[in-house]
C-alpha positions in Angstrom: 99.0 146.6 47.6 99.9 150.4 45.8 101.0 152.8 47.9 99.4 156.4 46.5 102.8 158.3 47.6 101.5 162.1 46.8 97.8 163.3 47.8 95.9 166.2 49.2 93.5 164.8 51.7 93.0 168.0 53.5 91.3 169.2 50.1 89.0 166.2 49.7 88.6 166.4 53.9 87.3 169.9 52.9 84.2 168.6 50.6 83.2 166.5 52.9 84.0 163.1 51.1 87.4 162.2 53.0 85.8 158.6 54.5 84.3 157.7 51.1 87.7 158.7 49.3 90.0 156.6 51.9 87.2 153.7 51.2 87.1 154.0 47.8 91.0 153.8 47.5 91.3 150.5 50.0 88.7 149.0 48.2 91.1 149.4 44.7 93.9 147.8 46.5 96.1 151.1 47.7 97.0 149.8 51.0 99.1 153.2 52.3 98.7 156.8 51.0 100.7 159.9 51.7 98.7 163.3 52.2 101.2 166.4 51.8 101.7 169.0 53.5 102.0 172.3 51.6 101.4 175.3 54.5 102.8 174.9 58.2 99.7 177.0 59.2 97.8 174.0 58.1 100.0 171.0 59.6 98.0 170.4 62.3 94.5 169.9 60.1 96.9 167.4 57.8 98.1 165.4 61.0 95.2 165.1 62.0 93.6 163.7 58.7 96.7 161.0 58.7 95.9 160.6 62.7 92.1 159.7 61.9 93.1 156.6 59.6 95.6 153.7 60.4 96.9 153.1 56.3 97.5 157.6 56.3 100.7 159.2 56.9 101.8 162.7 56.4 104.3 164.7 55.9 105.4 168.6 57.0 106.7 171.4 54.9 105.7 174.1 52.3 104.9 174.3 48.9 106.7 176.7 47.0 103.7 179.0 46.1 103.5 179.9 50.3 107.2 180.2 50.4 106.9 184.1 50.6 104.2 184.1 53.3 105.6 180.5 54.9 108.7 179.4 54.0 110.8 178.6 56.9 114.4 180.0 56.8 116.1 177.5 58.5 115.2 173.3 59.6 114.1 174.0 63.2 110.6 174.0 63.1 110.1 171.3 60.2 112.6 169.1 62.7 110.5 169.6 65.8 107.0 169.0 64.1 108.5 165.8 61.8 109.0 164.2 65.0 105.2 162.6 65.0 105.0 159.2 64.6 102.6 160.2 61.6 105.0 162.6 59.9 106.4 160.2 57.3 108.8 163.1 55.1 109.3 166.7 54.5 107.8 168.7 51.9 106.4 169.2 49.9 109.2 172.1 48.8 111.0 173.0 45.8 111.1 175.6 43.0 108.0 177.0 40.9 109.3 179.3 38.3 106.2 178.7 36.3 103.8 180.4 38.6 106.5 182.2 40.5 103.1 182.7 43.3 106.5 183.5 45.8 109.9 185.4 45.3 112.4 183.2 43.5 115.1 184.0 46.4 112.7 183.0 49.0 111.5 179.8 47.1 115.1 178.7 47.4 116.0 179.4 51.1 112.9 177.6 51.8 113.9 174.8 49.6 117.6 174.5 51.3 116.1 174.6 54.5 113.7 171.3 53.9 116.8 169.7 52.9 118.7 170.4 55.9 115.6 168.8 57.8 115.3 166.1 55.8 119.5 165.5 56.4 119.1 165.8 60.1 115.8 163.8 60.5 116.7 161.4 57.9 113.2 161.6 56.6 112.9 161.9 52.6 112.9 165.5 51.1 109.3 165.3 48.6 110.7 167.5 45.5 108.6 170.1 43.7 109.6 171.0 40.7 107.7 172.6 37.9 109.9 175.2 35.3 112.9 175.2 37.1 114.7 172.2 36.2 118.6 174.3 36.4 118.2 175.8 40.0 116.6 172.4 41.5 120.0 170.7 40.6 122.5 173.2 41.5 120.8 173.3 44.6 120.3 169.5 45.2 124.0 169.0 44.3 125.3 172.1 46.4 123.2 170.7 49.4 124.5 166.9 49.1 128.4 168.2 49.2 127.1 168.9 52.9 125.6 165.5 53.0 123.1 162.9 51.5 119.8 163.4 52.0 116.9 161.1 51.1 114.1 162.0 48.9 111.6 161.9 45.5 111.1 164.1 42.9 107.1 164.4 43.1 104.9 163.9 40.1 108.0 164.2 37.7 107.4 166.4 34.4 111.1 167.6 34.5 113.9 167.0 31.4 115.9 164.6 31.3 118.8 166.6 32.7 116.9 166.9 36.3 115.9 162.9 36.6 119.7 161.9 36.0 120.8 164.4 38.6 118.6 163.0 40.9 119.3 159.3 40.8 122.7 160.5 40.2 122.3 161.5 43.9 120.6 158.8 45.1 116.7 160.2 45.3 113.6 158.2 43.5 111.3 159.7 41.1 107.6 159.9 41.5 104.7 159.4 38.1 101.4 161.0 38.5 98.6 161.1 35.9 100.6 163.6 33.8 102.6 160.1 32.5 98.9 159.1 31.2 98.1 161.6 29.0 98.1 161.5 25.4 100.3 164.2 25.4 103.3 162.8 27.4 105.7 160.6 25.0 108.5 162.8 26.1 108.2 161.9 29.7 106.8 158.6 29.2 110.4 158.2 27.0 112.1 159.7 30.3 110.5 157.4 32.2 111.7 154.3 30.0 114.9 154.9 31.6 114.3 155.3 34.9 115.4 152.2 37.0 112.5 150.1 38.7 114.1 150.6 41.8 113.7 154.3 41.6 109.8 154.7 40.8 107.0 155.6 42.8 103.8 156.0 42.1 101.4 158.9 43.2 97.7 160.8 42.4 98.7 164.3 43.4 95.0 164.2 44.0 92.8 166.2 43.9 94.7 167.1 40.8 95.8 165.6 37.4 93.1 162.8 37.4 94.7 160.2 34.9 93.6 158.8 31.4 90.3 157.2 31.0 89.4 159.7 33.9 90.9 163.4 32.9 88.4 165.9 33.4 87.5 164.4 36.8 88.4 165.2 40.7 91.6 162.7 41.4 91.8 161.0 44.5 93.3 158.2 45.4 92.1 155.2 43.9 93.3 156.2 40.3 97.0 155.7 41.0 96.0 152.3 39.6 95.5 154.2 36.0 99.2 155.2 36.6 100.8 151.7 38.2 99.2 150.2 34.9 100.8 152.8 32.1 104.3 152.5 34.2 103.7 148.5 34.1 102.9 149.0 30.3 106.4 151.2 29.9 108.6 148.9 31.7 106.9 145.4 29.8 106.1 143.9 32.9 102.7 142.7 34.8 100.5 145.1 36.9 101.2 142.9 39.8 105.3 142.9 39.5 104.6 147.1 39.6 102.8 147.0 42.2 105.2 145.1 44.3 108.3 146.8 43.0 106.8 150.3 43.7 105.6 149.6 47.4 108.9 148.6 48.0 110.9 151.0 46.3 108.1 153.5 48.9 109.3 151.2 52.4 112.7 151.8 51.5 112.3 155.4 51.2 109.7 156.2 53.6 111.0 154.0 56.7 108.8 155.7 59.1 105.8 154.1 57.2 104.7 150.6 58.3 103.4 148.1 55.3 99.5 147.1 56.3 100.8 143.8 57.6 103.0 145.2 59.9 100.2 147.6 61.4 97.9 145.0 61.9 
């Protein structure tokens, strides 16, 4: 079964659809989806979401855009709250220079200090990175002299300079809907190089609904749309992606159990 990495079930929670959503996304064959975290001061609601189904985990951190207002300046309190049995990584975080909603300088001391939580908790660090490609790998290679870290480089839209530093030092790289789009050959050539044993797959739902579907709320069930075009880019059958991709996930995410295991 897929495994829909990246998704925002607080904002589909929010319309009132979240039960229909989860269904809609089991009944498609995901069998595990991640919803992110992207304010502290809305952890708990996000916990709770991942709490009220057995196949949802979450994770704890912020997004860039609240770094000004929420970014935490050192790993304390992303350490003490990742220590749920739901709380599955730390993020998201990372640099938005094309929005720049928060201060570049506090953008990246929120950034370092996810990575120091994800080192000490061993959880994976869930990359953001949009505009900024130089700064997210000085500061991913700066912060792995101190030591390794685990993590993924969410909905990937970076050059090709940021997706060879990061499996350079060891992290996987996730595809959203983005790698759909008429648009993409650049990344979808990116992506052609990209080792099977690095890819994830992901909606970033609400957002970035894929091809037949743009123009629509994402959610969930459409990380098929994405598992299919990867499949289609790496010449091999729906089914092998599938299977390759919720492992690469297990191996990443430990503190996830596969559906079998939770039954």
């Amino acid at each position: 079964m897929l495994v829909d990495s990246h998704c925002h079930l607080d904002t589909l929670d929010a319309e009132g659809e979240l039960d229909a959503v989860v269904a809609r996304a089991r009944a498609a064959g995901v069998g595990t989806l991640v919803t992110i975290c992207t304010k502290l001061s809305q952890f708990e609601a996000v916990r709770a979401i991942a709490e009220r189904f057995e196949d949802v985990y979450c994770s704890v951190g912020v997004h860039p855009h609240e770094a000004a207002e929420e970014g935490p300046s050192g790993p304390e309190r992303l350490i003490a709250l990742a220590a749920h049995h739901k709380v599955v990584g730390i993020g998201e975080t990372g640099l938005d220079y094309f929005y720049e909603h928060s201060p570049r300088p506090r953008q990246q001391v929120s950034f370092r200090a996810h990575i120091q939580a994800a080192r000490q908790t061993g959880l994976p660090l869930i990359v953001h990175s949009r505009d900024a490609d130089a700064d997210t790998i000085e500061i991913l290679r700066e912060e792995h002299a101190d030591g390794a870290y685990p993590g993924v480089i969410h909905c990937f839209t970076a050059g090709p300079e940021l997706a060879a530093a990061a499996l350079e030092l060891g992290l996987y790289i996730s595809l959203a809907g983005i790698v759909t789009f008429k648009n993409a050959e650049a990344l979808r050539d990116i992506v052609r190089q990209v080792p099977l044993d690095r890819l994830l797959v992901e909606t970033d739902s609400p957002y970035l609904a894929p091809v037949p579907l743009r123009g629509k709320p994402n959610e969930p069930a459409y990380v098929v749309h994405v598992a299919k075009t990867l499949a289609e880019l790496k010449e091999i059958g729906t089914g092998e992606l599938t299977r390759i991709t919720t492992d690469n996930f297990h191996r990443l995410f430990t503190k996830a159990q596969r559906p079998a295991e939770s039954q």
